[in-house]
Legacy VTK file of the C-alpha trace (Angstrom):
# vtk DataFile Version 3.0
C-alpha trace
ASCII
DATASET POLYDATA
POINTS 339 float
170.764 9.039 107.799
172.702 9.091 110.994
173.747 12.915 110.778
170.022 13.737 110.510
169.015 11.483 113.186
171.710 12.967 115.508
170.944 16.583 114.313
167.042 15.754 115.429
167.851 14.701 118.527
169.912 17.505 118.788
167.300 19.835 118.047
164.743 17.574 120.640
166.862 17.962 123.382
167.620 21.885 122.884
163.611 22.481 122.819
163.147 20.430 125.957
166.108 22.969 127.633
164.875 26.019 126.372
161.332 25.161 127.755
162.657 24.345 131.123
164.664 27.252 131.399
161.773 29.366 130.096
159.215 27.803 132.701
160.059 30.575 135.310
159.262 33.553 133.334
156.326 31.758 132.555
155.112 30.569 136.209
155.805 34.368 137.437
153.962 36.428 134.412
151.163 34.476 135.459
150.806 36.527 138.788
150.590 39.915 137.296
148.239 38.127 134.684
146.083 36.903 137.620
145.930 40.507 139.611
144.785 42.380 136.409
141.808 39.575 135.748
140.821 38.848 139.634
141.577 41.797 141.442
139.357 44.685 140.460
138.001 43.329 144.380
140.559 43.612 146.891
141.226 40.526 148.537
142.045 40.157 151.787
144.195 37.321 153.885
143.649 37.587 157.798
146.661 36.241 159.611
146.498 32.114 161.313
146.950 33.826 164.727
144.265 36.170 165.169
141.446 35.379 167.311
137.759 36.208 166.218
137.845 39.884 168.363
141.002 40.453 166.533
139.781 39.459 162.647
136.855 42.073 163.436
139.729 44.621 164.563
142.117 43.361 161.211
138.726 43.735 158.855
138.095 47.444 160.250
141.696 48.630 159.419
141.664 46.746 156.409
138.745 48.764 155.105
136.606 45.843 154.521
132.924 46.488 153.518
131.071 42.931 153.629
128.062 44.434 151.825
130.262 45.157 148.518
133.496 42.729 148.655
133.633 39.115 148.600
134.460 36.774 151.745
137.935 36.921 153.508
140.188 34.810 153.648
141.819 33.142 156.854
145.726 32.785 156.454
146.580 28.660 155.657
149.416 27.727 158.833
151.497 25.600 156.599
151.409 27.409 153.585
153.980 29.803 156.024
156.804 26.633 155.741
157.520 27.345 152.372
158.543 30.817 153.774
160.474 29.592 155.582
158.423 30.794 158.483
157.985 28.907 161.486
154.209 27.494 161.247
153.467 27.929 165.090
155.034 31.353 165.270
153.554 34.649 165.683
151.163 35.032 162.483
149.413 38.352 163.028
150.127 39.848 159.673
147.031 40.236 157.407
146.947 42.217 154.465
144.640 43.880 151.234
145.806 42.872 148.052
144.673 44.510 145.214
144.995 45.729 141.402
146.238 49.483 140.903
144.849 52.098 138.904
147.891 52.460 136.762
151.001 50.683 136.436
152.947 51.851 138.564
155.376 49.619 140.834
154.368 47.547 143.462
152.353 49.957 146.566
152.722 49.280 150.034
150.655 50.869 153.014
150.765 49.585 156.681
148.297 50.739 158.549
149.608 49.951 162.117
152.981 50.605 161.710
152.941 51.081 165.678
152.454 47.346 165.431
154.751 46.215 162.274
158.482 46.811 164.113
160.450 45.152 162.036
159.832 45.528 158.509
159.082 48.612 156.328
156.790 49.621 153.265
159.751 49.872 150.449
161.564 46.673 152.486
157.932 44.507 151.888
157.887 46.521 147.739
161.626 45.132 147.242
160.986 41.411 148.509
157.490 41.284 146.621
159.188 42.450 143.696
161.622 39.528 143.923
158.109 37.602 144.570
157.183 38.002 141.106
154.418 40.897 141.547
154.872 44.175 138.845
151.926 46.379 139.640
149.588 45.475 142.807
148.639 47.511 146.020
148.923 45.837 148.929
147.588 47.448 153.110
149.300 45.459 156.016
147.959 45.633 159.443
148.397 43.702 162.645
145.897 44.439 165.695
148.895 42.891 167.892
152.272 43.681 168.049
154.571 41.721 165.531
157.696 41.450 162.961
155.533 41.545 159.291
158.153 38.921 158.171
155.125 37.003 157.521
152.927 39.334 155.126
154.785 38.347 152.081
153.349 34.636 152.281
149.575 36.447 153.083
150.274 37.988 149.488
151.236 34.728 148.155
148.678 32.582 150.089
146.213 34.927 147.874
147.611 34.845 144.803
147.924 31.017 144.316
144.301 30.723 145.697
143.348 32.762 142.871
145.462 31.077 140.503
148.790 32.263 140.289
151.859 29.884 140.272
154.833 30.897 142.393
157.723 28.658 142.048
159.251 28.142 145.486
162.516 29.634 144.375
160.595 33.051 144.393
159.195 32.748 147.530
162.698 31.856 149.158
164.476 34.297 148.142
161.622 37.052 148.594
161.819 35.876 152.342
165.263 35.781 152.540
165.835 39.178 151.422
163.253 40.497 153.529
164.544 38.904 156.628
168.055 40.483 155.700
166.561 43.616 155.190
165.102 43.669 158.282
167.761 42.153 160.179
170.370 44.744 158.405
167.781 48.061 159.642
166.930 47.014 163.012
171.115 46.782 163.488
171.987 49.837 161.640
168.683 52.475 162.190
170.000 54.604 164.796
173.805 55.317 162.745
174.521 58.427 161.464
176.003 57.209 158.037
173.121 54.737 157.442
169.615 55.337 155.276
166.964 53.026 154.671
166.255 54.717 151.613
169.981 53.882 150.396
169.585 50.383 151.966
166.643 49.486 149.510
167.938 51.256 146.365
171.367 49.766 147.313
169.890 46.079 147.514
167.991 46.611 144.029
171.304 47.430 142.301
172.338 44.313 143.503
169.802 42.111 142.381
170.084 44.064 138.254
173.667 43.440 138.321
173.542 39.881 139.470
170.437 38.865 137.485
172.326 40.420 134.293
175.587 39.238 135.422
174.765 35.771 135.575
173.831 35.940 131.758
177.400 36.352 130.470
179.461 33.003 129.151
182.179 33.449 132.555
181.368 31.652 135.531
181.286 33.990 138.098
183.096 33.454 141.702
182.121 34.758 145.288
185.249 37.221 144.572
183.480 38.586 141.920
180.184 39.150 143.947
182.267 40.237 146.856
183.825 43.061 144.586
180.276 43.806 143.575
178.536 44.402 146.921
181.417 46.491 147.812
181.390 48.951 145.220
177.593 49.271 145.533
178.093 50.034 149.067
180.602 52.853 148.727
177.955 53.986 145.594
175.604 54.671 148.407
177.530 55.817 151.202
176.768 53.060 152.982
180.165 51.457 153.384
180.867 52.967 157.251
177.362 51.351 158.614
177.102 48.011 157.284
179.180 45.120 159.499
181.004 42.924 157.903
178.804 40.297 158.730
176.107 41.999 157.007
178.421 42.643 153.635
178.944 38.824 153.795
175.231 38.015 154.126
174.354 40.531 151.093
177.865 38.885 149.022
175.837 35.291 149.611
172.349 36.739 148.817
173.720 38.414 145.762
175.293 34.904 144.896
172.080 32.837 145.561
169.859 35.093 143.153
172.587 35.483 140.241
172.112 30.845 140.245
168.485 31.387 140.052
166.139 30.448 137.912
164.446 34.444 138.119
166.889 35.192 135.516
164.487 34.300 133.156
161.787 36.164 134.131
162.414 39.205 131.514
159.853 41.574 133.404
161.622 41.437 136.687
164.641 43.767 135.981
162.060 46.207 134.481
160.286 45.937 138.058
163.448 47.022 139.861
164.526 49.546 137.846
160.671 51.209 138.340
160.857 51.017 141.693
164.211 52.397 142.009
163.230 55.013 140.508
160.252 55.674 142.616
161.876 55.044 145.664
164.895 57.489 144.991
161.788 60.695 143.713
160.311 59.858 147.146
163.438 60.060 148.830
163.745 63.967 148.680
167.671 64.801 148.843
168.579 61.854 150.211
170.516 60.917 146.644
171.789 64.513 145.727
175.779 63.582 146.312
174.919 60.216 144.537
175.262 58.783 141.038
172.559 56.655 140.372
172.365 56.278 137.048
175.347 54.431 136.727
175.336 51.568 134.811
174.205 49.039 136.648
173.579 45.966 134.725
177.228 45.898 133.935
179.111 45.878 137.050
179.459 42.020 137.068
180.065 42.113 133.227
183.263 44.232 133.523
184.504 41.310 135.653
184.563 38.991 132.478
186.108 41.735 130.402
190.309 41.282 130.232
192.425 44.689 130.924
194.184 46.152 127.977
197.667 45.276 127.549
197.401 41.793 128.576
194.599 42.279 125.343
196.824 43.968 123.347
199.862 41.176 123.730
197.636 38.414 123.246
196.786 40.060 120.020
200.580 40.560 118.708
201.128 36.692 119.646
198.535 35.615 117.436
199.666 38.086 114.586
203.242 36.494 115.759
202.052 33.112 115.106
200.053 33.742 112.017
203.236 35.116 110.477
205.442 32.422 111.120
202.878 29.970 109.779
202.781 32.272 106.630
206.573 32.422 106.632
207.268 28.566 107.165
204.354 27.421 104.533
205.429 29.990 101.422
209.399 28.680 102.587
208.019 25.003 102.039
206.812 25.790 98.807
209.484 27.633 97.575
211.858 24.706 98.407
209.123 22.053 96.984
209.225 24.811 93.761
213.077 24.689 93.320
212.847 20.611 92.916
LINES 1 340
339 0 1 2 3 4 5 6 7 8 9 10 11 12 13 14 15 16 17 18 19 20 21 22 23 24 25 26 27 28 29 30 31 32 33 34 35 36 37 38 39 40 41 42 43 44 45 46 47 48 49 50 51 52 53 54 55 56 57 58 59 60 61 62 63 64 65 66 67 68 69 70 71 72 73 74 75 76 77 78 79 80 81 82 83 84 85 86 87 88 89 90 91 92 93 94 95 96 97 98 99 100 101 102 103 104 105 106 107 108 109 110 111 112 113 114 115 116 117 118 119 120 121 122 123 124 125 126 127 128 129 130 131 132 133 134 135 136 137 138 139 140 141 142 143 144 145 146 147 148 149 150 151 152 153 154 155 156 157 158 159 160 161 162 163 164 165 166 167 168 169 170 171 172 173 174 175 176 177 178 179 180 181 182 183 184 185 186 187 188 189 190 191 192 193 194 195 196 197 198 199 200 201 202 203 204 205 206 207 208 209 210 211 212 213 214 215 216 217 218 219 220 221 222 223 224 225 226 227 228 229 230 231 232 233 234 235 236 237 238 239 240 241 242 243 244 245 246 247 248 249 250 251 252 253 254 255 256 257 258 259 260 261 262 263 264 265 266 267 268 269 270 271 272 273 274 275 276 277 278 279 280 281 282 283 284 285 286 287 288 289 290 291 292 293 294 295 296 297 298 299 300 301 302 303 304 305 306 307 308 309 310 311 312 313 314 315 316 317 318 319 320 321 322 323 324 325 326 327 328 329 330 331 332 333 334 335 336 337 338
């Protein structure tokens, strides 16, 4: 009885696993879940800062019709801390979530972009991506002057009002990558060898290859992510403008998301590719000299893979030492035969 007893608490323990691993996926397929059911209404988050002139102003750009669309919402302060956001800081940001027509990836409008100086439509669809969303259309607008680093956790605010469960993995690294996106444009913008458009397209690369990296048996080192960010970089031509600094910050990103728990989320590589691809047909010639249908998902793979002849003479040793097995057994048996 003690084999079966050992093999069911084998099997007990292995469920338990596979449902923690799988709670993730779970958590974030909720949020696309939620959007389709509660979103045929936009709903919309007015930033903690604003004062009541400056809601009116927000509501106007927004688009809001009271009449037709339920009550606004006013932004929570300390639901910004698990941003990572400072929960005194500027908090102008408001924004219009809603579901789209048809599923395409996620859409991003700011209205006031005179106001938003920091962050960019396709830098707020990457980072919301890495939130968890697949199809939603989203408006930003600030009456006041301000960074949008804090329009992401508007988004989220709404969608865990309305039911969605974000795990604060997600919402970390969303922030973080935004934040280095940012931080990486405002540095870069005015070189001749950098382009936004490359930036973004660049960064999603990254996050396939380390989200289908980290599913292989190797362990993978910072050398190996270091390699990685490297060759994406000279990919997209974007070698000459990034610091070094900045290629460390992206090696340690890269890192951070390949230990996640989003590689269980199954939709999420589907999400980058589709944007990808929607950010490289908006980006006119911008990728003509550029492969981008390389393989992507196998960049960190190859590291686990071992070069040829070092294959090769592995192979003849273990022929080698099958033979001389062979060779001393059938001698053993002829002596024991000869007796």
């Amino acid at each position: 009885m003690k084999p079966v007893r050992k093999f069911i608490g084998i099997f007990i323990a292995s469920w338990f696993a596979l449902l923690a691993s799988s709670s993730t996926a779970f958590a974030n397929s909720s949020i696309q879940k939620v959007i389709d059911q509660k979103y045929k209404q936009p709903d919309y988050v007015i930033g903690s800062s604003l004062n009541e002139f400056e809601v009116e102003q927000t509501l106007s750009l927004l688009m809001y019709n009271e009449e037709q669309e339920k009550e606004w919402k006013t932004m929570n302060p300390s639901a910004y801390t698990s941003f990572r956001i400072d929960e005194n800081g500027d908090h102008s940001s408001s924004v219009k979530l809603q579901k789209q027509a048809k599923k395409a990836p996620v859409s991003v409008h700011i209205v006031t972009p005179q106001n938003i100086t920091e962050v960019t439509a396709d830098m707020h669809r990457n980072a919301l991506t890495t939130l968890g969303l697949e199809h939603a259309d989203i408006t930003i607008a600030s009456p006041t002057e301000a960074s949008g680093l804090s329009a992401i956790a508007a988004v989220s605010y709404s969608l865990e009002q309305n039911g969605s469960t974000i795990s604060d993995e997600n919402k970390i690294l969303a922030q973080e990558e935004l934040s280095l996106l940012a931080a990486i444009y405002k540095e870069n913008a005015r070189k001749n060898n950098f382009h936004e458009d490359k930036l973004n397209v660049a960064v999603i690369d990254l996050k396939i290859a380390a989200l289908k990296g980290s599913n292989q048996d190797k362990k993978l080192e910072k050398k190996d992510f270091q390699k990685l960010v490297t060759r994406i970089l000279e990919t997209y031509q974007l070698n000459g403008a990034i610091t070094d600094k900045q290629t460390k910050q992206l090696v340690d990103f890269t890192s951070k998301l390949a230990n996640s728990k989003l590689n269980s989320d199954k939709n999420l590589v589907k999400s980058f590719k589709a944007l990808k691809q929607d950010i490289i047909e908006k980006a006119g010639d911008s990728f003509n000299t550029i492969d981008t249908k390389h393989d992507t998902e196998s960049l960190l793979k190859e590291s686990n893979n071992l070069p040829l002849y070092p294959m090769i003479g592995l192979g003849l040793l273990i022929l080698l030492g099958i033979g001389l097995m062979s060779y001393h057994v059938h001698r053993h048996q002829t002596k024991r035969n000869k007796l």
